[in-house]
Each structure stands twice: as structure tokens, then as C-alpha cells.
N, C-alpha and C positions, 0 to 999 in steps of 0.2 A: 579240401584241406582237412587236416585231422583236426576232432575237436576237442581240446585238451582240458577234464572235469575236474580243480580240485574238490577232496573229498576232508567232510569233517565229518568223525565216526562221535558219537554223544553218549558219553555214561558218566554217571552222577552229576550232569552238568559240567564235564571236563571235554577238551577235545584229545581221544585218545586212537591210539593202533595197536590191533591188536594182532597175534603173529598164528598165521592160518586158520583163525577163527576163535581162539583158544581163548579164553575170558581170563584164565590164572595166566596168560601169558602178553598182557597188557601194560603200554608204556602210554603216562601221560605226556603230551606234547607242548599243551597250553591250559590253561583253568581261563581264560575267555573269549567263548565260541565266537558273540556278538564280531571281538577286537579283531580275531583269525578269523573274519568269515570278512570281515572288510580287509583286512591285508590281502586275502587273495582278489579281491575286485581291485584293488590298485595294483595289482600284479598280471591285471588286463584279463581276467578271468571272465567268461562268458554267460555261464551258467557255475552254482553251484552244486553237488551233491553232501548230502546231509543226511545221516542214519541214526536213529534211536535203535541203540544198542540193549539198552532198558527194557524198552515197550517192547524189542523184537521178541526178547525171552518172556514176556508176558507177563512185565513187572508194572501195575498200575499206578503204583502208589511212586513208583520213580522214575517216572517218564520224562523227557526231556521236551514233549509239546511247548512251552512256556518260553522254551531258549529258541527254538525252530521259530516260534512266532516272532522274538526279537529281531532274531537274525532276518527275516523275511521284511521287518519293518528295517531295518538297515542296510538294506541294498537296492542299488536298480536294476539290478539282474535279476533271471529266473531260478528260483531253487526248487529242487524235487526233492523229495525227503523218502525214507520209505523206514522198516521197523516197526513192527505192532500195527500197520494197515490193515485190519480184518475186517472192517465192515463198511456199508456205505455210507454210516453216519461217522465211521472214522475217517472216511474222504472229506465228505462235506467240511467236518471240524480243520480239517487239514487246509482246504480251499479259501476258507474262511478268517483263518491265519496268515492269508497270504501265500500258503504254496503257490505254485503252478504247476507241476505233476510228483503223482506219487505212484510209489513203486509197489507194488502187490508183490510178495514171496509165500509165503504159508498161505494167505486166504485162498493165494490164485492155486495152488496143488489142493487143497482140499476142499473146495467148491469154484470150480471152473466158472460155472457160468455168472458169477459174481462177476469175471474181469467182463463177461460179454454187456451185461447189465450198466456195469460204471464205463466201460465205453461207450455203449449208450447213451447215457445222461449226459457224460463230460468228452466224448472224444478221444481217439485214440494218440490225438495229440497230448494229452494230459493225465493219461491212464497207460503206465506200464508196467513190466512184467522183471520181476528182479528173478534171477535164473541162478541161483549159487548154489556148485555142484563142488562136488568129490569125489576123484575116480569116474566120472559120470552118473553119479549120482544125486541127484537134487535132495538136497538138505533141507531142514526146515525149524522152526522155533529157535530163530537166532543160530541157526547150524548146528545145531545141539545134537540134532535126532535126523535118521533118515527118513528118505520117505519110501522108497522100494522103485523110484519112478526114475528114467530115462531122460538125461537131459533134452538130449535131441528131440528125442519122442515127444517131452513137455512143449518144446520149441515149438513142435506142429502143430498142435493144439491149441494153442495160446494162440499160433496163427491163425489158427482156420475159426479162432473165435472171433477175431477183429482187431488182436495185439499189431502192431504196428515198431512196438520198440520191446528189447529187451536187454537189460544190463545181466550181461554173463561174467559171473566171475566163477575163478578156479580156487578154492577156499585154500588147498595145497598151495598155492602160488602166493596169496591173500598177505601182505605185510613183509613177504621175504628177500623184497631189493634184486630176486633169483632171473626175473626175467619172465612174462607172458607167457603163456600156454597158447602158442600161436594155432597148432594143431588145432587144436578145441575151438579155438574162433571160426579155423577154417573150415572144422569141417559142417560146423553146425551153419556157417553163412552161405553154403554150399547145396545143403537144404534148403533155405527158406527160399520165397518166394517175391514176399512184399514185405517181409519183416528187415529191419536194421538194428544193426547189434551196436550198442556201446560194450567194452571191451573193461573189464576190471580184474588186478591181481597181479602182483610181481612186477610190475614197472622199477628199474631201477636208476636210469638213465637213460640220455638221450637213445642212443644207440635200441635200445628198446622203444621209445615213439617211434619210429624211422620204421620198425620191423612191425610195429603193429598197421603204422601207415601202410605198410605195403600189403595187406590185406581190406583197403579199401574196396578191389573189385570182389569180396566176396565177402560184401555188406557189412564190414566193419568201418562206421564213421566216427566214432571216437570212443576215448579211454580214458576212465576214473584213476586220479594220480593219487595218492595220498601220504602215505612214509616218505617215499623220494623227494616230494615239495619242504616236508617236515624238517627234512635233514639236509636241506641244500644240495640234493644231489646232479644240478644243473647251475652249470656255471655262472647263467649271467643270474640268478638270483642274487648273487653279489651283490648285483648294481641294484637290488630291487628293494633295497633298503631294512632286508629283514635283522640285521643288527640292531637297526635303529627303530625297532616295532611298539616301542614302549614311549617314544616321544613324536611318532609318524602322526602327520595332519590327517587320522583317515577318514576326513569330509574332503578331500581333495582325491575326487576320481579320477582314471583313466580314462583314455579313449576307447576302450569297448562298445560295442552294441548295449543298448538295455534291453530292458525287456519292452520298451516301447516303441522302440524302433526294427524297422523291417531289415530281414536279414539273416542269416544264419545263427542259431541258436532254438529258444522251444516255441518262437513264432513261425518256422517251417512246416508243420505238422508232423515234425518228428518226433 
């Protein structure tokens, strides 16, 4: 079964999307990550994904670490976080806070054997590889800048270090309700070997989970949602009380897995 990520993107402490990476092109959704970060776990959500926006463009002084760690003390699920990960004491800090895995993008293209190192120490279950590409081109410093490097090409490498997971997103697709870059999953899932793709970018509705599901045999097991959750763009969210998000009991969980129980989610070793 697919595993469906919401995503909470983090700048100035706001939960915002931003439309194919573009920072002047930014719509705030929520101003409280913590409240949005528990509505999607009553929303039977499994795992969260969580991005500093901030820290990715290498802004210190506005990092959203403090909200990441909230949010991390607010849930029984696992969060992976990724933005501004450059070094292994920015894991450690990260671990320490409660993550469970984070996501390497810029450090992992400009010093490889960082990701072989932090897999070492923590595992490739808790160490992965964020892949956001343009055109096939792996981007980097919050997708600001390119880097000259080949997706796929990075993929292999990343493999042949000891990456085990990697979140591919198509930054053209990033925020645009357009639809998946199903190609691109396929074809890079197509290469690997023992790597497993989470799938990110353009999800606009169901019809679009369905089409990504369908590239399960070529190692796509799940997809980072985020705009489409934002905007109700699946029906039964109706029923899921998001009108009523300002008066929602949200100490009153779902039946999801946590992170302490066995079962699919970041107790796999994926």
C-alpha cells in the first residue's frame, strides 16, 4: 500500500507552499505548525514530513529548529525533517529534538561521503537522501542554485554509498496541483537496485495517488502530499473535521501506528 506523507513546508514559523520552489511565490496556509502538525495525525497520518525553508537557504538566525522540536514533542508518529542538514552535528541536534530521520540535499551533493559517515553512525533507516531536481538537474541551497549534477547519476551514488531511501521531488511540478512526474519516478526506480523512492511534487488529487501507486514495482512506496491536503483537495477530508480545526480536541488521536509500534511506517528500515 502507498504511503501517504503530509508535508509541512516551515518559514518564519508559518506553515507555508511555495509554487515550484519560488520563495516570491509563497502562500501562507496556517501560522500554527505544532495545531497543523497534529491535525494531520488525526487525519490518521503515519509519518510526518517537515522542511525548514529558512535553514535550507542558509539563514541561521531564522531557522525554524525550535517549531520542528515542538512539533516532534507533539506527536506519536515519526517526523523526518530535512533543510539546512549540513553537518553531523546538525543530525545529532536534529535527533536530539526528537526527529527520526533526516534528509541530506546540499550536504549529500557536495560532500558524498558525509551521507556514508551519518549512515554509519545512525543507519540507513534514519539517514536519507532528498533529490530535488529541475529538468534533471539536482538543485541545491533551498533550489536556489544548480548544481551541474544528474539526477539519476546522483541516485547511484547515493546508492552505492549505503542510501537506502530517497525523496525525489520534481521542483517544476512542486506546489502545482499539475500532476506527478511519473516518468521521472520511473525511470530513476528503474535504476536503483536496493534504493526506495518516496515520490514528491504535483499531487493534485486522488486520481494522481492511484497513478503514483501504480508505480510501486519500480520502487516507488510513497508520496509527500502538501497543497492538495491544504486545500481539501480529497473528498473525504470533509468528514475529517478540518472546518472545525480551531475547536478539534487534538489530544484525541487516531488509530494509526506510532512510532512505537511495529509495522509499516520508519520502523521498517526504510
Amino acid at each position: 500500500m502507498l504511503l501517504i506523507i503530509p508535508a509541512i513546508d516551515l518559514r518564519g514559523g508559518a506553515c507555508v507552499r511555495l509554487y515550484q520552489g519560488s520563495y516570491e511565490k509563497e502562500k501562507i496556509y496556517f501560522k500554527d505548525p505544532v495545531k497543523m502538525a497534529q491535525l494531520w495525525r488525526i487525519q490518521n497520518a503515519k509519518v510526518l514530513h517537515v522542511v525548514d525553508l529558512d535553514a535550507a537557504r542558509g539563514d541561521e538566525k531564522a531557522n525554524n529548529r525550535a517549531v520542528i522540536a515542538d512539533i516532534c514533542r507533539a506527536l506519536d508518529i515519526p517526523v523526518q525533517t530535512g533543510g539546512g542538514i549540513r553537518t553531523l552535528e546538525d543530525m545529532e541536534r536534529a535527533f536530539e529534538a526528537g526527529v527520526y530521520r533526516v534528509i541530506l540535499g546540499t550536504a549529500a551533493v557536495r560532500e558524498p561521503e558525509l551521507v556514508r559517515e551519518a549512515i554509519r553512525r545512525w543507519g540507513s533507516s534514519r539517514i536519507v537522501v532528498g533529490i530535488d531536481a529541475k529538468h534533471g538537474e539536482v538543485r541545491v541551497d533551498g533550489w536556489l542554485e544548480g548544481s551541474g549534477v544528474n539526477a539519476i547519476d546522483f541516485a547511484l551514488q547515493m546508492e552505492a554509498l549505503g542510501c537506502r531511501r530517497i525523496v525525489y521531488t520534481d521542483i517544476s511540478r512542486d506546489g502545482t496541483l499539475e500532476g506527478p512526474n511519473l516518468e521521472a519516478y520511473r525511470e530513476m526506480g528503474s535504476r536503483l537496485k536496493r534504493t526506495r523512492i518516496t515520490a514528491s511534487g504535483g499531487v493534485g488529487n486522488f486520481k494522481d495517488l492511484m497513478a503514483v501507486a501504480s508505480l510501486m514495482p519500480h520502487r516507488v512506496d510513497s508520496v509527500i502530499v502538501g497543497r492538495a491536503l491544504y486545500e481539501n483537495r480529497f473528498p473525504c477530508q470533509q468528514f475529517w473535521c478540518w472546518n472545525d480545526k480551531d475547536v478539534l480536541d487534538l489530544e484525541k488521536y487516531s488509530t494509526a501506528r506510532t512510532r512505537n509500534e511495529p509495522g509499516e511506517g520508519a520502523g521498517d528500515g526504510c
